[in-house]
N, CA, C and O atoms as a DFTB+ gen file, in Angstrom:
224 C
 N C O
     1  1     106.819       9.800     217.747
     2  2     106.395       9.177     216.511
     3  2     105.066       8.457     216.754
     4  3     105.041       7.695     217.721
     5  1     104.281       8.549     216.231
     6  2     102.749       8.021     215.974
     7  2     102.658       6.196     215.504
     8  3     103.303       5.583     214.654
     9  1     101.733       5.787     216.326
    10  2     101.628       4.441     215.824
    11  2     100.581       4.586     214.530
    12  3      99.714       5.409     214.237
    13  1     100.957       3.704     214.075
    14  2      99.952       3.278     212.864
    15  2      99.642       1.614     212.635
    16  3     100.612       0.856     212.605
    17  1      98.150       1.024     212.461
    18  2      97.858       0.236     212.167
    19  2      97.947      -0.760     210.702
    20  3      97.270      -0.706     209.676
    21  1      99.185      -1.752     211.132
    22  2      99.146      -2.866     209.961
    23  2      98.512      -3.722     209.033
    24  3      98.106      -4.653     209.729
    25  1      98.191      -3.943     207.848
    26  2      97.536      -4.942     207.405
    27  2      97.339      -6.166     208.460
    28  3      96.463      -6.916     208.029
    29  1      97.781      -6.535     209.493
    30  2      97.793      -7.659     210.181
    31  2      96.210      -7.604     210.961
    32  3      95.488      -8.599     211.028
    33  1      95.853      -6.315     211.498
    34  2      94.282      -6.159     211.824
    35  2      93.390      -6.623     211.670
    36  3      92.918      -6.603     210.533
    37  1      92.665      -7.308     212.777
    38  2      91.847      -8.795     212.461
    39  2      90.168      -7.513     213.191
    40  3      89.082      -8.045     213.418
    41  1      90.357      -6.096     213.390
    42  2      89.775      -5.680     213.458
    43  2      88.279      -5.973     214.926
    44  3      87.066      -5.802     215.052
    45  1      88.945      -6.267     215.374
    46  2      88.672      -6.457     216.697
    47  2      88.689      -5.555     217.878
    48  3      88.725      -5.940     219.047
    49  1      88.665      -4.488     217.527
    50  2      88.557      -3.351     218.568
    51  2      88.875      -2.966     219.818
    52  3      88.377      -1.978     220.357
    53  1      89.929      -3.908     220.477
    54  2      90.458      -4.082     221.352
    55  2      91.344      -2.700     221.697
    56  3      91.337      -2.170     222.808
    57  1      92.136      -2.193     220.505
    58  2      93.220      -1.049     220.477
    59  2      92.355      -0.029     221.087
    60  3      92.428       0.545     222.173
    61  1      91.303       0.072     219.870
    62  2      90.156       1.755     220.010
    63  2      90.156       1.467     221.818
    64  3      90.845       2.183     222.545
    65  1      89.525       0.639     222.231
    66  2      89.059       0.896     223.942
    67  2      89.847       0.975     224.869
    68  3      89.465       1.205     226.016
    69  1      91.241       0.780     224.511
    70  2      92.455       0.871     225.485
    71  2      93.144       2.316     225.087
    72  3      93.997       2.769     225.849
    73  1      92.841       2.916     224.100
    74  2      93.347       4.271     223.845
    75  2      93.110       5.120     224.600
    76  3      91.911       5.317     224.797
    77  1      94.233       6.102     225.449
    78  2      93.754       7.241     226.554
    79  2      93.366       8.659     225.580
    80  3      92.974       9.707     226.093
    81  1      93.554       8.473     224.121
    82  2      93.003      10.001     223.708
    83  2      92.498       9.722     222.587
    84  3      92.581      10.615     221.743
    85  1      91.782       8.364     222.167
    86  2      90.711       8.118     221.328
    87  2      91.520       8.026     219.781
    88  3      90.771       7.575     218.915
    89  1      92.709       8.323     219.363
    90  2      93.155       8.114     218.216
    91  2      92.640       7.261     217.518
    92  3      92.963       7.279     216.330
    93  1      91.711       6.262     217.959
    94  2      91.803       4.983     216.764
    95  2      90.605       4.577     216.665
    96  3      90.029       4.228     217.695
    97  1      89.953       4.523     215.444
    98  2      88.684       4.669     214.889
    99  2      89.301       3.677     213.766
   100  3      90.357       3.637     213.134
   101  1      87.854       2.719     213.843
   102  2      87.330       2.026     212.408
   103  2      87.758       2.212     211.322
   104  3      87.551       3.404     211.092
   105  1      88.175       1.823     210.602
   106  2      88.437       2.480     209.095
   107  2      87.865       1.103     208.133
   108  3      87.124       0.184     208.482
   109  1      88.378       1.309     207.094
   110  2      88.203       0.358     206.041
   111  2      88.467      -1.154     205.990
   112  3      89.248      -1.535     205.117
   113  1      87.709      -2.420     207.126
   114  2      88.380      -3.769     207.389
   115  2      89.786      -3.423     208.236
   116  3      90.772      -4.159     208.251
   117  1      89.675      -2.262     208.874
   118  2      90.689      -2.226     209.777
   119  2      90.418      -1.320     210.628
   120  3      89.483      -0.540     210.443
   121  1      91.448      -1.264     212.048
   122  2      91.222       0.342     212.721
   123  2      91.994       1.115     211.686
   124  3      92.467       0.671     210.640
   125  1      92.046       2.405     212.173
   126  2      93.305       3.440     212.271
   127  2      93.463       4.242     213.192
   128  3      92.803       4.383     214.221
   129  1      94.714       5.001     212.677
   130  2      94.979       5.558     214.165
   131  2      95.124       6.905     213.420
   132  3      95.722       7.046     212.354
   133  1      94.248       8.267     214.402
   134  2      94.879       9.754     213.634
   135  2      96.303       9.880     214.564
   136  3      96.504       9.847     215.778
   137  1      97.287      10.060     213.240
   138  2      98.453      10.668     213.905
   139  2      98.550      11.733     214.672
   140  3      99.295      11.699     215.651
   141  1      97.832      12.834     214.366
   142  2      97.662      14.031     214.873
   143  2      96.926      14.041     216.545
   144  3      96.940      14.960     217.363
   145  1      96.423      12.914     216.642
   146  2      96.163      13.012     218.020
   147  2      96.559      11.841     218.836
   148  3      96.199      11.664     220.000
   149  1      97.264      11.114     218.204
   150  2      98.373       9.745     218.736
   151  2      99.360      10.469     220.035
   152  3      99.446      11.689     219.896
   153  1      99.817      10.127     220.785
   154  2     100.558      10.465     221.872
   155  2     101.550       9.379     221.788
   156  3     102.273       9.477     222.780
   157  1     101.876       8.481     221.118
   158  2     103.110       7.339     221.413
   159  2     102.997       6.447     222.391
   160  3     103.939       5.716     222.696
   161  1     101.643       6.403     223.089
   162  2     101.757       5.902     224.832
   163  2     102.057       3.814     224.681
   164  3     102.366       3.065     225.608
   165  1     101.811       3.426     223.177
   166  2     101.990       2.058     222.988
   167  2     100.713       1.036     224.004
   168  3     100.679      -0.189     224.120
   169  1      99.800       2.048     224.600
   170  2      98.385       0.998     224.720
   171  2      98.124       0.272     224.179
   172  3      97.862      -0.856     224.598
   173  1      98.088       0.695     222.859
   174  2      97.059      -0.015     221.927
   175  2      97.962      -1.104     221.429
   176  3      97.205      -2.024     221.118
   177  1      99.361      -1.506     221.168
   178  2     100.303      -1.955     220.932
   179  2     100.267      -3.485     222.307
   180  3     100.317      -4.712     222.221
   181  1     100.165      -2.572     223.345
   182  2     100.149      -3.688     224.315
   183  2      98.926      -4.569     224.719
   184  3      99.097      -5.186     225.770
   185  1      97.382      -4.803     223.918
   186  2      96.290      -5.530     223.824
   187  2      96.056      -5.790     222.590
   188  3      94.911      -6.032     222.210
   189  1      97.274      -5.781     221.633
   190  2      96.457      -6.528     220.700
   191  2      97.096      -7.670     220.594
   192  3      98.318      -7.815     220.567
   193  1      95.926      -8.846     220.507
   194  2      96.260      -9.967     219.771
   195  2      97.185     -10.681     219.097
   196  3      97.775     -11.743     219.297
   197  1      97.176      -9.607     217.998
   198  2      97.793     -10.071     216.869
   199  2      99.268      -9.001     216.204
   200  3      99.790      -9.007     215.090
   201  1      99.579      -8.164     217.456
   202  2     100.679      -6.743     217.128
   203  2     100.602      -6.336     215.982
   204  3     101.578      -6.548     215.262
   205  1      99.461      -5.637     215.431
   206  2      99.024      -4.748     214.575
   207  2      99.451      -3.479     214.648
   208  3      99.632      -2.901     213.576
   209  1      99.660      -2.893     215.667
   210  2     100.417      -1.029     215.808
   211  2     101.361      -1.723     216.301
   212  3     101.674      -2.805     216.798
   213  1     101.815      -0.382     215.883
   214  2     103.366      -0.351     215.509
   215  2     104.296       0.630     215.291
   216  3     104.551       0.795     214.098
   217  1     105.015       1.491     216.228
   218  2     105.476       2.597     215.394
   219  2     105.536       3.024     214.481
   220  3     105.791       2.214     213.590
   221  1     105.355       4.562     214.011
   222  2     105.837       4.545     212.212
   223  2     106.970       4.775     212.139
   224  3     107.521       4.818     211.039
């Protein structure tokens, strides 16, 4: 199952640079994450701040 990024995103870019296959790009006052190339590995889950990803 693919993480996806919460309204909680203080957009701080911390997730994008800890990602091992780049899923998570900028979006709109937030990251996101493409599901389609998400791997589940919970990186990005484990540097953020504020626990913004999150399983879907």
């Amino acid at each position: 199952m693919a993480y996806q990024i919460s309204d909680e995103c203080v957009a701080c870019g911390a997730c994008a640079q800890e990602c091992p296959v780049s899923a998570i790009s900028e979006g709109d006052g937030k990251f996101q994450i493409d599901a389609d190339t998400c791997v589940s590995c919970g990186a990005c889950a484990g540097v953020c701040p504020v626990g913004a990803p999150a399983e879907a």
